[in-house]
Every structure is written in structure tokens, then in C-alpha cells.
N, C-alpha and C positions, 0 to 999 in steps of 0.2 A: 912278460908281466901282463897279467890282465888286467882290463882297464874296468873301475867300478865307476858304475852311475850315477850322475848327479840322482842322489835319494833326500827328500825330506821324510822326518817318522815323527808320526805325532802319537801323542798319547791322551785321548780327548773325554774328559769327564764330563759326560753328559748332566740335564738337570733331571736332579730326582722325582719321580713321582709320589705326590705326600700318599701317605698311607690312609687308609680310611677308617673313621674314628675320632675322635678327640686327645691330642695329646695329653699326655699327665703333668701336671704343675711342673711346673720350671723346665719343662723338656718344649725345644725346636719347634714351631710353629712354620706353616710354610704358604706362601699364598701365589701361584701360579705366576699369577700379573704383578708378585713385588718386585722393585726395580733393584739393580744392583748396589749396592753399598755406595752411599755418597765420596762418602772419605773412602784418600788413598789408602792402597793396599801396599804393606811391605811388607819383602820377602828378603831374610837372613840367611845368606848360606853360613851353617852351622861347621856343619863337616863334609867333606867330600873326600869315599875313600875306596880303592879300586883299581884292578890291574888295566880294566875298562876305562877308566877316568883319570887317568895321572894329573899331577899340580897343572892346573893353569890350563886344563882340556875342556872342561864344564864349566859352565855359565848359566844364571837364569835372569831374566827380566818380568817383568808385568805388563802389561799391556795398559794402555791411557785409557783405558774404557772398566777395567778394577774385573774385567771375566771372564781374563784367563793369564795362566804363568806359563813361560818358554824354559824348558833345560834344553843347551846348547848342546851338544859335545862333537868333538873333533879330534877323538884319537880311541874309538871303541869298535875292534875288531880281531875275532877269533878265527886261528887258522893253523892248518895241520900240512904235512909234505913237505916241498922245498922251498928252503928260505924261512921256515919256520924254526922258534926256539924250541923247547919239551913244554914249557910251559903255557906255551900259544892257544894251544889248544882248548882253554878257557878265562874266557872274561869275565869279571863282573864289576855294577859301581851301585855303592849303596851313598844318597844323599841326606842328610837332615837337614832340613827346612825350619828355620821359625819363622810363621805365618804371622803378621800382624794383622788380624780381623779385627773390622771397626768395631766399635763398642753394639751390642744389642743384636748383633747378626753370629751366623755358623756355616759352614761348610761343609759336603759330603762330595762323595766320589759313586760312579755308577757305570761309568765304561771309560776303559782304556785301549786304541785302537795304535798299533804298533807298527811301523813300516823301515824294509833295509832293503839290505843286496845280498846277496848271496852267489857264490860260483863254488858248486859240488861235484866234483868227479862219481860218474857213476859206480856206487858202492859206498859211497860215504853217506852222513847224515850231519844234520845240523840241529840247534837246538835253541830257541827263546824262550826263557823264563821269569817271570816276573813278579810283584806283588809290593804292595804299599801299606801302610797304617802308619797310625799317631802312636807318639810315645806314651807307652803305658798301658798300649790296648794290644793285646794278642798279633801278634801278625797273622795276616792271612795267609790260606795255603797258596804255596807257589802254583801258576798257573802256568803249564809247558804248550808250547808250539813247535813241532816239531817237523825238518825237512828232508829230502831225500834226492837224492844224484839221480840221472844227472842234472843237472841243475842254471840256469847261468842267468838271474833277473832278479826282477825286483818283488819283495814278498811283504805281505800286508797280512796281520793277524788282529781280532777284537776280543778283548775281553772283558766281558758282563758283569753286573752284578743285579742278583733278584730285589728287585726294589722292595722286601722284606729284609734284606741282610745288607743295607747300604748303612755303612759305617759314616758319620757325624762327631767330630770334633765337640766335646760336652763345653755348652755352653760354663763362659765365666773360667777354663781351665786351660794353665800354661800347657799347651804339649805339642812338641812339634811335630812335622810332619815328614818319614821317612819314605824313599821312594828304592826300591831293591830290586834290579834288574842284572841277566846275567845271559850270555850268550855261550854256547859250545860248539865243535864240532869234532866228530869221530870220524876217521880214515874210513874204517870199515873193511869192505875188501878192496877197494884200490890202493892204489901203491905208492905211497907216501915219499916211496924216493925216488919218484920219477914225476910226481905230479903235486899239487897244491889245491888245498879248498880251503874256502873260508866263508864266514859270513860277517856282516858289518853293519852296524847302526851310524857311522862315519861314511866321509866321501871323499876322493882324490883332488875335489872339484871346491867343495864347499864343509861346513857344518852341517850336521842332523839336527833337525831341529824336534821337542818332544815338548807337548803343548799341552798346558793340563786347563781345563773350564771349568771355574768353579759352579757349585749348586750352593745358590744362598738359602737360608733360613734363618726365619727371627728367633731370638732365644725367647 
């Protein structure tokens, strides 16, 4: 059995840069130097639902300082060959979040930076894909990261968003916040009944921890 890595993965929403211009009435204001939201921040887990996150695998908290949320998980990992189910061979967990934002403020997302383990026989591939929105707002497209045998460490991926296309929680409105992440792995040409790959956002060791920052803005 191979032994996986103690891995933390964070997932770190950076803060937005305001756009340039004057916002339109009632829309987001944003001021570099304003300080975090006085009042606490609660976060509702809604639903948690996933072959990646089974009952009682994920978790989130807030942080004492209101800027930034933890998703825990401690049972999210894809894998093909022996010892594997048919099913194995993909994960995913989608969470919904209800965000209590203080009164007068907003929040956006601008980068997600994603870190596991991975162990690929060569000929295999592996696969991280992800993507987040509020309810009621389009989801964005899936963003794939994708890996290649042989393989045996720890992998970190970042993904961006154009500070023109950074999605904000519309002031004054209920919607919560969806987090949709999913892992894969394909045999490929190696051979599945003599050998094992997989990839993991979990550890043998500990919890993965995935760490969102929020970007405030005044409504």
C-alpha cells in the first residue's frame, strides 16, 4: 500500500481589484484600505452531497479574524487498479453554503489555489476540476487540471479569475454559495490489475484542509 502524504489544499480567494470607474447606484463599492467586516461571520452548511464527501467527511469553520472560511474533508479520493471499486475511478462534492454577510458589505472570489497527492503508474492520468457560484447565478465553466504517470508527490494547481469577470454576491440578496469540485483518474495504458493510481485531496495522516479569503466590498 502506498503511503500518502501528509497534504494540506487550500483553495484561496484572493482580494479583488476594484475596477476602474464609478460604480453604478446600488452596485459594490470597494476601498483598498477598508477593514474587514466588524461583525461575525456565519457560515451554514446547507447541503453537503458527494461520492468525495460522504455524511460527516466535511466540515467548515471561520476564522476569528471574519477573512477567511475552512472546508475540511477527510475521505476525498479517486482511484483505479487494485483494490479499487468500478466506481472509484471518480469523485466529486458539491457544498452549499449560506453565507451570513454583515449587513452593508459583499463578497467576491478571484483565485483558487488547489493542492493533494497523487501516485500515477506510468500510462495513467489524473484529473482536478472545479468551479464555484452563488445560487441563481450561471455557474462557471469547469476549470480542468490535469496529470500524467508516472507520477508519486504532491501537486498544487491556481486558478484565476480576470478581475473583469470576478463574480460578487448582489448586494441586499439571499443566495448561497456553491463550491463544485471533482477529481478523476484514468488507467490509461497501465494495467489496472496489477497495479493502483489514484489521486487525493485527503491524507492517511490528517484532514485537507481548503481555505476560502474572502474580498469584501461595501454595498
Amino acid at each position: 500500500m502506498y503511503k500518502k502524504a501528509t497534504i494540506l489544499g487550500a483553495a484561496i480567494f484572493a482580494l479583488a481589484i476594484p475596477l476602474a470607474g464609478s460604480p453604478a447606484s446600488g452596485a459594490p463599492t470597494h476601498d483598498r484600505d477598508m477593514p474587514t467586516p466588524p461583525d461575525k461571520i456565519v457560515i451554514d452548511v446547507v447541503t453537503v452531497n458527494g461520492t468525495g464527501c460522504p455524511q460527516g467527511t466535511a466540515a467548515v469553520a471561520v476564522s476569528p479574524d471574519n477573512t477567511a472560511f475552512t472546508v475540511t474533508y477527510s475521505a476525498y479520493t479517486a482511484q483505479v487498479g487494485v483494490g479499487s471499486n468500478p466506481t472509484d475511478f471518480r469523485k466529486n462534492c458539491q457544498i452549499n453554503l449560506d453565507v451570513h454577510v454583515p449587513q452593508g458589505f459583499t463578497y467576491g472570489i478571484a483565485q483558487a489555489d488547489y493542492r493533494g497527492f497523487a501516485h500515477l503508474e506510468k500510462g495513467a492520468t489524473a484529473l482536478e476540476r472545479a468551479r464555484y457560484y452563488f445560487q441563481g447565478n450561471s455557474p462557471t465553466s469547469f476549470i480542468d487540471h490535469t496529470f500524467k504517470g508516472g507520477m508519486n508527490d504532491d501537486w498544487q494547481v491556481t486558478d484565476k479569475t480576470e478581475v473583469g469577470a470576478i463574480v460578487y454576491k448582489p448586494c441586499g440578496e439571499y443566495r448561497n454559495f456553491n463550491i463544485n469540485t471533482q477529481l478523476r483518474v484514468d488507467a490509461g495504458t497501465s494495467d489496472p490489475k496489477k497495479t493502483t493510481s489514484f489521486i487525493t485531496m485527503d491524507s492517511v495522516d490528517g484532514a485537507i484542509n481548503t481555505t476560502y479569503h474572502f474580498s469584501w466590498k461595501k454595498c
